[in-house]
N, C-alpha and C positions, 0 to 999 in steps of 0.2 A: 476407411481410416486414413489412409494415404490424402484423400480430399483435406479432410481436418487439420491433416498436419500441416500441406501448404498451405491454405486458408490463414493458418497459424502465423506462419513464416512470412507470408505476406502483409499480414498486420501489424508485423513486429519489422517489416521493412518501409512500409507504408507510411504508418501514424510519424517515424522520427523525419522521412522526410517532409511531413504536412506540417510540423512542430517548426523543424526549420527553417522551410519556407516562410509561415508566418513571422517567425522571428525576423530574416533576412527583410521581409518587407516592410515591418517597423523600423529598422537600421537601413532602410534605403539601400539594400544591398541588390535592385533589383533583377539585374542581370543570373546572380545565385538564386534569386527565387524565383525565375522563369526556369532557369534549369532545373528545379525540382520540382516542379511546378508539372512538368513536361514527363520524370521518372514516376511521381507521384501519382498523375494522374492515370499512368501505364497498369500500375501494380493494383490501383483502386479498381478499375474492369476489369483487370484479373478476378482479384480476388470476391468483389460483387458478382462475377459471374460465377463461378463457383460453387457460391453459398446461393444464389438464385437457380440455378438448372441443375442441384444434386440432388441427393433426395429431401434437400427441404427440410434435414429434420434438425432438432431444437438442438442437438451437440453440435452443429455445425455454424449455429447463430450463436451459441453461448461462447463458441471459440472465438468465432469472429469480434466479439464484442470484449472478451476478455483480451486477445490480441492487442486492439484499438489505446485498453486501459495502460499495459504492459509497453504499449508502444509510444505509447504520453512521457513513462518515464522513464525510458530510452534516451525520447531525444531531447529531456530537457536538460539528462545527463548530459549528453553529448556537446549542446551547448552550453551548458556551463565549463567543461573543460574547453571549447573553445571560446570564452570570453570576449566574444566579440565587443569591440566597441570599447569604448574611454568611460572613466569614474570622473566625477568630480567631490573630493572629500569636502567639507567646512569641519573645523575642526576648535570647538570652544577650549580653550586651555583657562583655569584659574590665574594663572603667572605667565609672565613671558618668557617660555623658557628656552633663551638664545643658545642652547645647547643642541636641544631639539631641531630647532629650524636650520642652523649651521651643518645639523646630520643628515639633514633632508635634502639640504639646497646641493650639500658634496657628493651624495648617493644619487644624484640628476634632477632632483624632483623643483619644478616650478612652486616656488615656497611665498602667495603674497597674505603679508600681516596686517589685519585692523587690530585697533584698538576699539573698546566697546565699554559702555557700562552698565553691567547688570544689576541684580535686584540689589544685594548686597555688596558689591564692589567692583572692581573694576576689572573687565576678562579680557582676553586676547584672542583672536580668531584667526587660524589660520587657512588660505584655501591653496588645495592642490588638484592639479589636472594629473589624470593618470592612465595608462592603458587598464582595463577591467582585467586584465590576467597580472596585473602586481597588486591588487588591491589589498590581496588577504596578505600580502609582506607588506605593504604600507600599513595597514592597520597595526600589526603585529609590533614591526617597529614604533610607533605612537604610543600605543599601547605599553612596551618598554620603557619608554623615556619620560612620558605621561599617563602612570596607570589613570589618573583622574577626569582624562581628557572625557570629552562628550562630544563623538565621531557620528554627522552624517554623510550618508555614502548617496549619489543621485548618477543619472545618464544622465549627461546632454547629449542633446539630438546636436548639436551643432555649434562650432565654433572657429573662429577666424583670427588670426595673427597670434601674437603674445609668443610665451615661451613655451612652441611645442616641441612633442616628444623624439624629433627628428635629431637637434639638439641634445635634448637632454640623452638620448644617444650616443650620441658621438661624443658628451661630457664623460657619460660611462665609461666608454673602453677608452678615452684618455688615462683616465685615474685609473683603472686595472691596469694598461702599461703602465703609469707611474709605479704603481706599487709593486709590482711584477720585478721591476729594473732596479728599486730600488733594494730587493731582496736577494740581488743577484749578482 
């Protein structure tokens, strides 16, 4: 029983760092995905020996495999709270609504507008660069301002100059001391 349980605890340490790892290696994070890469592969001979020199029997592969399931969604929990990586919104608006974009560009966010003409009239497009851990308050906010908006959300793998979030940083805690100072 004691086999089982580590078997168990191994699968459920195992699968999030393999989830990881892959993730990391899609986001070119390589140096994190060799280090887990390196844990991952420790805990896999464990736990494959194990379940191959116990006694072999079917609750100790059923764990194993149930582990492996339970350990998928682990670590896709895991990386989703760590959001690794940049969003890029497009953001169709009916109207151009210079309230909205004025909220955006103040709250840090790189705000650039086309203009566009769709089936029936004339739309507005917004595109925003963003870290992937503001996405669900950038949406939230749009979503406020434009319940009617028509929000897609994408990764890019990669991008060079323009107005990045280093900036739009340091725009941040500008205007919180602004506002901080001004209340005080």
């Amino acid at each position: 029983m004691k086999d089982v349980l580590l078997i168990l605890l191994l699968q459920l340490l195992y699968v999030p760092c393999f989830t990881l790892r892959t993730i990391f290696i899609v986001k070119q994070l390589h140096y994190h995905a060799a280090s887990l890469g390196f844990v991952e592969s420790l805990i896999y001979v464990l736990g494959l020996y194990l379940v191959l020199n116990g006694e072999q029997n079917l609750i100790a592969m059923f764990i194993y495999a149930l582990g492996f399931g339970v350990g998928i969604l682990i670590g896709i929990s895991i990386e989703q709270k760590l959001a690794i990586g940049y969003t890029s919104l497009l953001v169709n608006l009916p109207n151009k609504n210079q309230l909205l974009i004025d909220l955006l560009r103040n709250e840090g966010y790189g705000v650039t507008v086309y203009e566009g003409e769709g089936r029936d009239s004339q739309r507005f497009k917004l595109e925003i660069l963003t870290k992937r851990n503001q996405e669900d308050g950038l949406f939230s906010l749009i979503e406020e301002y434009e319940p009617n908006a028509f929000i897609i959300s994408y990764e890019p793998r990669k991008f060079k100059g323009g107005f990045l979030l280093k900036t739009m940083r340091r725009r941040k805690i500008k205007r919180k001391n602004e506002i901080e100072n001004t209340y005080m």
